[in-house]
C-alpha positions as CSV (number, residue, x, y, z in Angstrom):
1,X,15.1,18.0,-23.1
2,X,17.9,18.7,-20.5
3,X,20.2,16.1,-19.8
4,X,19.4,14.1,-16.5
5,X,21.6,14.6,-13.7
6,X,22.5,11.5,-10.8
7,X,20.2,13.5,-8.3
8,X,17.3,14.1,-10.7
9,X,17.1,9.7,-11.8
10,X,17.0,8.3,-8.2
11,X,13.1,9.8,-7.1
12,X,12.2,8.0,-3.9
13,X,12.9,4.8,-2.3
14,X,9.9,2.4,-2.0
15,X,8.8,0.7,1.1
16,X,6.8,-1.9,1.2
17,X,6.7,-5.7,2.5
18,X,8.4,-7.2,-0.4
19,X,11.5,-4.7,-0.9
20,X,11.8,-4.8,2.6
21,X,12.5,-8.5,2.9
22,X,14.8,-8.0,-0.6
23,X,17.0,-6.3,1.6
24,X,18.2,-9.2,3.5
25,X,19.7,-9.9,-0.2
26,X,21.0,-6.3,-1.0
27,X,18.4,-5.5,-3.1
28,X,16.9,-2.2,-2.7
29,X,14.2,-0.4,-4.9
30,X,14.0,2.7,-5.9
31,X,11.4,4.8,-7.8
32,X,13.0,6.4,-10.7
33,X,12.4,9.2,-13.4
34,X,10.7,7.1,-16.8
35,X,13.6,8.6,-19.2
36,X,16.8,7.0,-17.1
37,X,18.3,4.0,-18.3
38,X,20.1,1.0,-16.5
39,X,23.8,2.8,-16.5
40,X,22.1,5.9,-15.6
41,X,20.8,4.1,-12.4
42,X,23.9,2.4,-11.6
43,X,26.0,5.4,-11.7
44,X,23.5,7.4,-9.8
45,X,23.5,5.6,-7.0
46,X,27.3,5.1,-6.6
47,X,27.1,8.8,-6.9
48,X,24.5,9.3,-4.1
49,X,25.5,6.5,-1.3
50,X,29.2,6.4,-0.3
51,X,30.7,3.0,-0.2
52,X,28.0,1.2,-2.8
53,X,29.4,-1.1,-5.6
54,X,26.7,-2.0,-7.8
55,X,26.4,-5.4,-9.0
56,X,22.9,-5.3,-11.9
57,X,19.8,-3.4,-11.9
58,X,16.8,-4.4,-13.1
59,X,13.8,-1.9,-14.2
60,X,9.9,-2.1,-14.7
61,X,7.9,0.7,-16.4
62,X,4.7,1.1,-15.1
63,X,1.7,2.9,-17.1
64,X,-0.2,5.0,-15.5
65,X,-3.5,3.8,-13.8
66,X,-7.1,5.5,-15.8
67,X,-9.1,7.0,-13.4
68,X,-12.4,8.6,-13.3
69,X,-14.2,11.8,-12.4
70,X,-17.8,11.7,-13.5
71,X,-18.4,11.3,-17.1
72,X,-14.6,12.2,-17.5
73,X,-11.4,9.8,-18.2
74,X,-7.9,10.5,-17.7
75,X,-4.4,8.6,-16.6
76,X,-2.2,9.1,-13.8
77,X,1.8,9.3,-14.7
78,X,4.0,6.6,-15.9
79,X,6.0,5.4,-13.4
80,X,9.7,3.6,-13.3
81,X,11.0,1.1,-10.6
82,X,14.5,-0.1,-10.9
83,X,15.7,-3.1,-8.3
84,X,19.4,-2.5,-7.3
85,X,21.6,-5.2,-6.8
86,X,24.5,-4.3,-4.3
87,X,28.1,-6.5,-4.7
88,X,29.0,-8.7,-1.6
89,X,31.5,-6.6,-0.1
90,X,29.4,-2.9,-0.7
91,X,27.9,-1.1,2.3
92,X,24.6,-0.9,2.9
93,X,22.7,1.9,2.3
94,X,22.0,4.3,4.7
95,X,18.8,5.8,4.1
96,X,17.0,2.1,4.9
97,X,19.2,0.8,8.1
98,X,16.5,2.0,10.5
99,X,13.6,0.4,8.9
């Protein structure tokens, strides 16, 4: 396999209820690719948002969910979320300021 660059870890940002009121703590969540590790994260972010000092992240693998067409069985992807914990004095990140 190809080694991972910082754009190819960070996926997609996730919105939702919850991360949104994590923000309040600089904590923002991020959908990432299954093979990146912690550092990998952290330094992909620092990478990608100018400003940002990470403090920790934390990751949760997801398996994928089985679904069903007719008689047949299958499972989507794997998925990987990774909560990033910004340092007091960072910036915010962009990307969420007008949500």
């Amino acid at each position: 396999m190809a080694s991972l660059q910082y754009y190819d870890i960070i996926l997609k940002p996730v919105i939702t209820e919850k991360s949104m009121n994590a923000m309040s703590e600089k904590k923002y969540t991020f959908l990432v690719n299954p093979d990146a590790d912690k550092m990998m994260i952290k330094n992909a972010v620092e990478k990608m948002f100018d400003g940002v000092k990470v403090a920790s992240v934390n990751t949760m693998n997801q398996d994928g969910k089985t679904k069903r067409r007719g008689m047949t069985f299958g499972k989507t992807a794997k998925t990987k979320k990774a909560i990033v914990t910004l340092t007091a004095d960072s910036k915010d990140i962009e990307i969420f300021a007008g949500l």
